[in-house]
C-alpha positions as CSV (number, residue, x, y, z in Angstrom):
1,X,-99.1,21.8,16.2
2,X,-96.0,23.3,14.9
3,X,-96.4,26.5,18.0
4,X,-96.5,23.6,20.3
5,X,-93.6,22.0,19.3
6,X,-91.4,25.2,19.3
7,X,-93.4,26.5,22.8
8,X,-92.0,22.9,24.3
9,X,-88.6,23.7,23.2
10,X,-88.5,26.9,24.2
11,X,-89.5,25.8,27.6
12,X,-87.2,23.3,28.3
13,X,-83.8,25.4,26.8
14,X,-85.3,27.6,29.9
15,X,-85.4,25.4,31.8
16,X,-82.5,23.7,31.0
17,X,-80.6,27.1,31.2
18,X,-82.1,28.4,34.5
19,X,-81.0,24.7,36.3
20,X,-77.5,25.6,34.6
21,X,-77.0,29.1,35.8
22,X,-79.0,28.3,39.2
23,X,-75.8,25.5,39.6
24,X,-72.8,27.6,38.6
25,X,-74.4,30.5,40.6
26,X,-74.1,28.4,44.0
27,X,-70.8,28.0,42.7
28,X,-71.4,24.4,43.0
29,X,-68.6,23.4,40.2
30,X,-65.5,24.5,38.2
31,X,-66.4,27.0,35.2
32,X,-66.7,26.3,31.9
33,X,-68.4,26.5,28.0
34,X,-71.9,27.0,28.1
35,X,-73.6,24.3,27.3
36,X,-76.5,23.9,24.9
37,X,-79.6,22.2,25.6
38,X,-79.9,18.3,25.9
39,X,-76.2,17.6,24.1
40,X,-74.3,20.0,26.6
41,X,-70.8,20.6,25.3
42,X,-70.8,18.0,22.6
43,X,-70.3,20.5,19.9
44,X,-67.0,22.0,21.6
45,X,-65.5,18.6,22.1
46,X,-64.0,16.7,19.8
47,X,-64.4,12.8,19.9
48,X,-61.7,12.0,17.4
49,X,-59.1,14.0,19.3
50,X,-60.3,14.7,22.9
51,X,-57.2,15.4,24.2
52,X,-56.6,18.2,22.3
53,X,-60.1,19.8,22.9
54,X,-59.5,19.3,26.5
55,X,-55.9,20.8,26.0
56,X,-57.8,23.8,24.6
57,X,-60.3,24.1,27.3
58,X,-57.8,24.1,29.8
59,X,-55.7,26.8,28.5
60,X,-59.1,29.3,28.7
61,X,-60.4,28.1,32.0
62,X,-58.1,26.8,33.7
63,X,-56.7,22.7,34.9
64,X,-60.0,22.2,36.8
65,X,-63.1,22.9,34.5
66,X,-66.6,21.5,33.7
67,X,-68.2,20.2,30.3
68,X,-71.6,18.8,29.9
69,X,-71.6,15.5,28.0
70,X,-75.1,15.3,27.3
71,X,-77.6,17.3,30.0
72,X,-75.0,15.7,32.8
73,X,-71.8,17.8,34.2
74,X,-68.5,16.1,34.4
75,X,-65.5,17.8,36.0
76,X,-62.3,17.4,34.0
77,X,-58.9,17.6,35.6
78,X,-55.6,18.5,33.7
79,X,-52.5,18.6,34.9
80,X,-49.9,16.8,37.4
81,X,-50.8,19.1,40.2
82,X,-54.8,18.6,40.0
83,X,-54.4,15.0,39.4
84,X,-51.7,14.7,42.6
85,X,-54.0,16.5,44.3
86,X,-57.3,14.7,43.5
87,X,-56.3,10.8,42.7
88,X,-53.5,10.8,45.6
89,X,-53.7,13.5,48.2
90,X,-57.3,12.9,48.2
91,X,-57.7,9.5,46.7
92,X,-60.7,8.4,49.1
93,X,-63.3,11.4,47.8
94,X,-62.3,10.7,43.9
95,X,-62.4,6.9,44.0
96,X,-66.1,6.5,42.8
97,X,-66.5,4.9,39.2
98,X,-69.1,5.9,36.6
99,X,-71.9,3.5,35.4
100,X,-72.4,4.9,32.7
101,X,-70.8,2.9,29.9
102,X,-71.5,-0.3,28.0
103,X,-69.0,-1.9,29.7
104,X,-69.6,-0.7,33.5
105,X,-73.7,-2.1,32.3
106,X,-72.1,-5.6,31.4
107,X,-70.3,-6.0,35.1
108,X,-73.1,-4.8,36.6
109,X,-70.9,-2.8,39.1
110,X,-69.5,-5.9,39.8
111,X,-65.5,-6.5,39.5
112,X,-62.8,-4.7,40.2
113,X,-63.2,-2.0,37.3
114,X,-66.5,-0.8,37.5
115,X,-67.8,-1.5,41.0
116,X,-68.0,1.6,44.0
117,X,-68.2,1.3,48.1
118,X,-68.0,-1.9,49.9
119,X,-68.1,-4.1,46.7
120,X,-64.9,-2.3,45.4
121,X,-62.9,-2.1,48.6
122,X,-63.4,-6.0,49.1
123,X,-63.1,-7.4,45.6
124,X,-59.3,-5.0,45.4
125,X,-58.5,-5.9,48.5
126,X,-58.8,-9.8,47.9
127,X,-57.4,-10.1,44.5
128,X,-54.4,-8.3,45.6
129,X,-54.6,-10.9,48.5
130,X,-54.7,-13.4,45.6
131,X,-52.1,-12.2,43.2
132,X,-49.9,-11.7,46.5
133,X,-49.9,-14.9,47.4
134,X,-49.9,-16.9,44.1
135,X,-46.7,-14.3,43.8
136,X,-47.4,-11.3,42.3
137,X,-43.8,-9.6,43.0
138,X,-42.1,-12.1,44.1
139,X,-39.3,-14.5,42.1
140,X,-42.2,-17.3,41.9
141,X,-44.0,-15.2,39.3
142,X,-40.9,-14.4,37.5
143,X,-40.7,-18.2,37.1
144,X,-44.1,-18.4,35.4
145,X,-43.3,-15.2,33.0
146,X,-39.8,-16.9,32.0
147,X,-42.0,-20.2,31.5
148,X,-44.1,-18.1,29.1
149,X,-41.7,-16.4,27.7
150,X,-39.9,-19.3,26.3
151,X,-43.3,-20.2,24.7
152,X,-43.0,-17.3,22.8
153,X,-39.5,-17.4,21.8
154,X,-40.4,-21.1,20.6
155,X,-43.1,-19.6,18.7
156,X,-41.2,-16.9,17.0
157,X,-38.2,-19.0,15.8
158,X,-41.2,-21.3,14.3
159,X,-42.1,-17.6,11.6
160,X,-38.5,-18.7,9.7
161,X,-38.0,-15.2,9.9
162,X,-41.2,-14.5,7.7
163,X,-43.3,-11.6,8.3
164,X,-45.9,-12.3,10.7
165,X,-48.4,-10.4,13.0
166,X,-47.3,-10.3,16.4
167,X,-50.3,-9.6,18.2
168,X,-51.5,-12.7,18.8
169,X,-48.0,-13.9,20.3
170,X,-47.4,-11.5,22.0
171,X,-51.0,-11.9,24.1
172,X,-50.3,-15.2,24.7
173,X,-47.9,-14.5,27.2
174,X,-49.4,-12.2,29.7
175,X,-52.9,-14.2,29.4
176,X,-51.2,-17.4,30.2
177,X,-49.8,-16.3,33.2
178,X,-53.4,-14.8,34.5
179,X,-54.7,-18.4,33.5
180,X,-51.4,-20.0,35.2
181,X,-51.7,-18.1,38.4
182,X,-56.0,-17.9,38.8
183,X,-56.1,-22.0,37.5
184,X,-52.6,-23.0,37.5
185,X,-52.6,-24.5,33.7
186,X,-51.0,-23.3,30.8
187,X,-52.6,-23.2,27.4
188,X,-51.0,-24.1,24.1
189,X,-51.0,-21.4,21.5
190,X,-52.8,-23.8,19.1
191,X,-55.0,-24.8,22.1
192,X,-58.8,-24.2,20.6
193,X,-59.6,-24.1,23.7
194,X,-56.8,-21.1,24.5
195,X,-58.0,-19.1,21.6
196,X,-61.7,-18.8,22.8
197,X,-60.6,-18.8,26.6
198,X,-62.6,-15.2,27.0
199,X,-65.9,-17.0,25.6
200,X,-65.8,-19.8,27.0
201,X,-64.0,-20.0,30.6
202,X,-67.2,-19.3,32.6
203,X,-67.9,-22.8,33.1
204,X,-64.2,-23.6,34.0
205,X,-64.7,-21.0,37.0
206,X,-67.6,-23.0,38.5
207,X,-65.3,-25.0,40.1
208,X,-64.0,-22.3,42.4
209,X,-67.9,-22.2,43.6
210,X,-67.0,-24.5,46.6
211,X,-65.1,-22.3,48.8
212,X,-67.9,-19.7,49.1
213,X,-70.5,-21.6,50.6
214,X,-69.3,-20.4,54.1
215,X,-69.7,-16.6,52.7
216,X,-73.2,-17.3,51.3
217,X,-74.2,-16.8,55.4
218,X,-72.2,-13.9,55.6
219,X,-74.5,-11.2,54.2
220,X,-72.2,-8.6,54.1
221,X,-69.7,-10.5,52.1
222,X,-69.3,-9.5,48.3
223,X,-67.8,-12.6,47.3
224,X,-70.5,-13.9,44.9
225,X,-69.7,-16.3,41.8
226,X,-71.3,-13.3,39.8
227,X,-68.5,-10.7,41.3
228,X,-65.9,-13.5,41.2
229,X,-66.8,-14.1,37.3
230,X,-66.6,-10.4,37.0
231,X,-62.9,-9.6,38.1
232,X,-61.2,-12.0,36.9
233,X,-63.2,-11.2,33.5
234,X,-61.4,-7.1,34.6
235,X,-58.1,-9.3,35.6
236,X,-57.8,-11.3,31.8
237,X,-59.4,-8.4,29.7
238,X,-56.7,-5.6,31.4
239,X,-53.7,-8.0,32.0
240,X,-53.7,-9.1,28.6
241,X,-54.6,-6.1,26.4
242,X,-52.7,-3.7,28.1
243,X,-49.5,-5.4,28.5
244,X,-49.6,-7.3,24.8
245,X,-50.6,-3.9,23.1
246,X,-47.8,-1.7,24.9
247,X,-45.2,-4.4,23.9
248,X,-46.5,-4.5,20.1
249,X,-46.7,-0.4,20.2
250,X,-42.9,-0.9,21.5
251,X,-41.4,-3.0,19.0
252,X,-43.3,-0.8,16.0
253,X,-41.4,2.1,17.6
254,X,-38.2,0.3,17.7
255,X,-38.6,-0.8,14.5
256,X,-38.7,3.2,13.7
257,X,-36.2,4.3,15.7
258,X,-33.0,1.0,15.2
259,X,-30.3,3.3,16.8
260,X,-32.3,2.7,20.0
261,X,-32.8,-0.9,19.6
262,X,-29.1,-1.4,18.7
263,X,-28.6,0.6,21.9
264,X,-30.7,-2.2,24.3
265,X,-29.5,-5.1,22.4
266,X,-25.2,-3.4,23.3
267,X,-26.7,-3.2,27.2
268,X,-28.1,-6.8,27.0
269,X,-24.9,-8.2,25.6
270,X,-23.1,-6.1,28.2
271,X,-25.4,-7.2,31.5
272,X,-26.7,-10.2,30.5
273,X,-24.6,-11.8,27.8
274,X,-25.7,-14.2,24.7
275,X,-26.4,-18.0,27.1
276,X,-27.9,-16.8,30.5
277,X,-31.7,-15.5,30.0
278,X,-33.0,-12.4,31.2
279,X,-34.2,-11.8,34.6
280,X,-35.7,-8.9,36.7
281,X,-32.6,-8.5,39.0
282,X,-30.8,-7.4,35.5
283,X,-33.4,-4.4,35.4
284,X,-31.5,-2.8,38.4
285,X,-28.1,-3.0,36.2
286,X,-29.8,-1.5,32.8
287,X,-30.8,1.5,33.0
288,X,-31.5,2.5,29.3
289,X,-33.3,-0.2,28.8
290,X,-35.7,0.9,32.2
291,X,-35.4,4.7,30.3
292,X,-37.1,2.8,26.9
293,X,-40.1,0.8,28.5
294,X,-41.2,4.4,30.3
295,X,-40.5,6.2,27.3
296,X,-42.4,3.6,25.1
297,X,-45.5,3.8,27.7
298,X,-45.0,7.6,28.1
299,X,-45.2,8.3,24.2
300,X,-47.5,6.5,23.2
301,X,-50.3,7.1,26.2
302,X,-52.1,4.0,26.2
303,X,-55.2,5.2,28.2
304,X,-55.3,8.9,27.4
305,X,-58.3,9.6,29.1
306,X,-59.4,6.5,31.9
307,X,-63.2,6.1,32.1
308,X,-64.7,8.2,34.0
309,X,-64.3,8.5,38.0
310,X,-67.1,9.9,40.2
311,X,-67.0,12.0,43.4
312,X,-67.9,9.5,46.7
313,X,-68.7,12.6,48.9
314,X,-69.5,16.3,48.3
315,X,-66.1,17.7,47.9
316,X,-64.4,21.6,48.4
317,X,-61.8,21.6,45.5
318,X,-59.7,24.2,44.9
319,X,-62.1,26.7,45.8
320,X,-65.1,24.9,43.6
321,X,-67.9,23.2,45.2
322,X,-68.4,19.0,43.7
323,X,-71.4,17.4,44.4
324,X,-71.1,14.0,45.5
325,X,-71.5,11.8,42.3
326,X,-69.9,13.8,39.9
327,X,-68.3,12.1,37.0
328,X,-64.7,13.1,36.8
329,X,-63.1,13.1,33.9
330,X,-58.7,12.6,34.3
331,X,-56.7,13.6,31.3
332,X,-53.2,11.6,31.7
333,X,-52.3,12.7,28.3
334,X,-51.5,16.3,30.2
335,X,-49.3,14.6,32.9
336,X,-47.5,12.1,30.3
337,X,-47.2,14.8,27.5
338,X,-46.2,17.7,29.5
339,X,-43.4,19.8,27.9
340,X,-41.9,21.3,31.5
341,X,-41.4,17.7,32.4
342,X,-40.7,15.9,29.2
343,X,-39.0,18.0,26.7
344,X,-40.5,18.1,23.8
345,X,-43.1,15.3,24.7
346,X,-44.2,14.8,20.7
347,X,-40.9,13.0,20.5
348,X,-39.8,9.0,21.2
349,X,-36.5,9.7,23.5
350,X,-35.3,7.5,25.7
351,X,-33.8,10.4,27.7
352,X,-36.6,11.6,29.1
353,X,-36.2,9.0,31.9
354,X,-31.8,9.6,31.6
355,X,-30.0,11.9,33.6
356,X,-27.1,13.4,32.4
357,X,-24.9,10.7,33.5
358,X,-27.1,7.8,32.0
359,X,-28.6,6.6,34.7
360,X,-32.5,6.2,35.1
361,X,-34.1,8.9,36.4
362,X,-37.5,8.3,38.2
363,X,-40.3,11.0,37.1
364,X,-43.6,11.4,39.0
365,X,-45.4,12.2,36.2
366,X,-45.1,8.6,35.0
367,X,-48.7,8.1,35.5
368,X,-49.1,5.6,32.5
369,X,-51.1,2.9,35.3
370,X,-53.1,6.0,36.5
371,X,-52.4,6.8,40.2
372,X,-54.1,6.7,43.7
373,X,-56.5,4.3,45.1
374,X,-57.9,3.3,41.7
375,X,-54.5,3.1,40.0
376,X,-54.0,-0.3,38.1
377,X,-53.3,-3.3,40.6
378,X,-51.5,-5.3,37.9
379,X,-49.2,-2.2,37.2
380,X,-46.1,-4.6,38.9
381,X,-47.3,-7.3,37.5
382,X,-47.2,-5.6,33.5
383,X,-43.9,-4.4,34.3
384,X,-42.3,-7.9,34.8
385,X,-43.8,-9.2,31.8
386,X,-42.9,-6.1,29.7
387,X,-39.2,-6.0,30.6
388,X,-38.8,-9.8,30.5
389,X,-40.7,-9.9,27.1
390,X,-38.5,-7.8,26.0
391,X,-35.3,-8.0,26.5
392,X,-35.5,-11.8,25.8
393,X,-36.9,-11.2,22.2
394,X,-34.0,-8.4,21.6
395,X,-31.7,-10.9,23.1
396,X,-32.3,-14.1,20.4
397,X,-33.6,-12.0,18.0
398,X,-32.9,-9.2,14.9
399,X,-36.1,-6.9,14.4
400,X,-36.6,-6.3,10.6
401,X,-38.9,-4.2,9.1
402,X,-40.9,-4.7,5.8
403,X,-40.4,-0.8,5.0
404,X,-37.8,1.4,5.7
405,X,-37.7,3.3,9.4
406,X,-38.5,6.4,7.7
407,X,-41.3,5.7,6.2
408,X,-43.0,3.9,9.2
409,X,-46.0,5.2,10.6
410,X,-46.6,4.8,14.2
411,X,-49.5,7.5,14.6
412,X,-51.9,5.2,17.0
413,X,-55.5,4.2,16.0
414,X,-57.7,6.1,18.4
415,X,-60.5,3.7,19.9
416,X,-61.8,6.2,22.2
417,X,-60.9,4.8,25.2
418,X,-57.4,3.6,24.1
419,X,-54.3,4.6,21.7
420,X,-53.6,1.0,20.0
421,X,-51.0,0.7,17.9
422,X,-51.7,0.9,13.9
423,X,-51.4,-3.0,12.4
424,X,-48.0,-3.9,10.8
425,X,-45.7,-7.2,10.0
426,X,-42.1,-7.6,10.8
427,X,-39.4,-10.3,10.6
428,X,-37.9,-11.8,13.6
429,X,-34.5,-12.9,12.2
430,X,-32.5,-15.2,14.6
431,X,-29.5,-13.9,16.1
């Protein structure tokens, strides 16, 4: 019994091995470590720090290489030029998405996230169509974040200036002004309702079943209640997290660096003043404030590595062949960490987006939404709320720490899909 078992796995590491070389030998994809049989490149890859196995990698075979997670090849690109090259020069033949996750198995390739082909091409092009015109951009949507935003400020002045959490505050904001423009209500923060919104809005969205009856004749249409459930699920579950969690990450890091903070809070008293609130006109008119929400997204590298993107075509890549279907794997953390651009990218400086006169300098390696066709659609959207967010807190309020800035740890907690920031309590003292 025992010869069998060893004769079976003797065949299929030949097997396994003759596929491999027979695919590299047609040249077919990038090079890269040799993988073992049925877990690939597992071994070479670390899960708890990816980035810097990739980093690795790169260095030996170059900024366009191929590990096998598991028995399946995924091409890895690292670098701004690759990335340029792949997710913007030639957006259309990289815009596929994997299914291979729990989460892409939930939508059901539904969404805006997860889904490929027709599906994905109408769903983005219709919720930007939505966003647009409930006004995404535009001064009405301003109006709704300064609404919210006085919510919050409400609720902070409520803490007495006693350490609290701010996570849960600070995701009000962005989620109520997903609800206010998808079903034009606002929520309470003490709402019950508000804090299970993501369990229990399904039925809420029945409602909007009405205005597809005309598209249930049109059988190429792709809006179904299932694919509308789906993205705004994608349009709540990224408009919320990402923008909340950057915002918390930011105030832990100004909480560790208070020459910078004192810094924004001199440019808001300067621009703005103490009685008039912030709004996004005052962006143009304060740059080092601009210079510390990129530097805050920049350091801390939010998504470091997206989820997976797959080839929609066979594709000629710098002189490798990709079959069509390929996951393809994008390493932002080599764009957003990389020292020619950003000196010394380890390091929180607000210069890195300064020029030498102090005014903001625009870097294309700010690739902290991801780029090209599959970029994030709310990145505008984030922006608003992140600046309005906060320069209004700096503006009514003092930042205190429970420990001293030296002694604060801002080293992120690594999900696997995303650098969070660790948990912590500060005081917001009123100005």
């Amino acid at each position: 019994m025992a010869f069998f078992v060893i004769l079976g796995i003797c065949l299929s590491c030949l097997i396994f091995f003759s596929l491999w070389n027979q695919h590299h030998s047609k040249g077919k994809l990038p090079p890269g470590p040799t993988p073992l049989p049925f877990i690939g490149n597992i071994l070479q890859v670390d899960v708890k720090n990816i980035n810097k196995s990739l980093s690795m990698l790169a260095k030996e075979y170059g900024p366009v290489f191929t590990v096998y997670l598991g028995m399946k090849p995924t091409v890895v690109l690292y670098g701004y030029d690759v990335l340029k090259e792949a997710l913007i020069d030639r957006g259309d033949e990289f815009s596929g998405k994997t299914q291979s996750s729990i989460l892409s198995k939930v939508s059901q390739g539904l969404g805006i996230t997860f889904s490929n082909g027709e599906i994905w091409k109408q769903t983005r092009r219709f919720s930007l169509m939505v966003l647009r015109s409930m006004g995404m951009g535009k001064k009405t949507i301003e109006d709704r974040i300064q609404e919210e935003v006085s919510y919050l400020l409400e609720a902070l002045r409520k803490t007495n200036g006693s350490p609290c959490d701010p996570s849960y505050l600070l995701a009000c904001v962005p989620c109520n002004v997903i609800s206010a423009v998808i079903f034009q209500r606002h929520f309470d923060y003490n709402d019950e309702i508000f804090r299970e919104f993501m369990e229990h809005f399904y039925r809420t969205l029945k409602v909007l079943a009405s205005p597809w009856v005309q598209e249930k004749e049109n059988k190429k249409s792709e809006f179904t209640m299932e694919n509308l459930v789906i993205t705004i699920l994608d349009l709540f579950g990224a408009g919320t997290e990402t923008t909340s969690s950057i915002v918390k990450y930011g105030l832990l890091l100004l909480l560790k660096h208070p020459e910078v903070t004192a810094k924004i809070q001199e440019e808001i008293a300067r621009v703005i003043g103490r009685h008039r609130r912030p709004c996004m006109q005052d962006r143009n008119h304060m740059p080092y404030t601009e210079a510390v929400l990129h530097e805050i997204q920049r350091y801390i590298d939010f998504v470091p590595i997206p989820l997976p993107r797959k080839t929609t075509q066979d594709v000629k890549f710098r002189g490798y062949h990709i079959p069509k279907g390929t996951s393809v794997m994008t390493c932002l953390t080599s764009v957003l960490h990389d020292d020619k651009e950003f000196p010394h990218p380890e390091k929180f400086d607000p210069g890195h987006f300064l020029d030498e006169k102090g005014n903001f300098k625009k870097s294309d390696y700010f690739m902290a939404f991801s780029a090209g066709k599959r970029a994030c659609i709310g990145e505008g959207l984030a922006r608003m709320e992140m600046f309005l967010i906060l320069t209004n807190i700096l503006q009514h309020f003092t930042l205190k720490s429970l420990v001293n800035p030296e002694d604060i740890d801002t080293t992120p907690v690594q999900t696997g899909l995303l650098s969070l920031p660790p948990f912590y309590e500060l005081c917001f003292i009123p100005i």
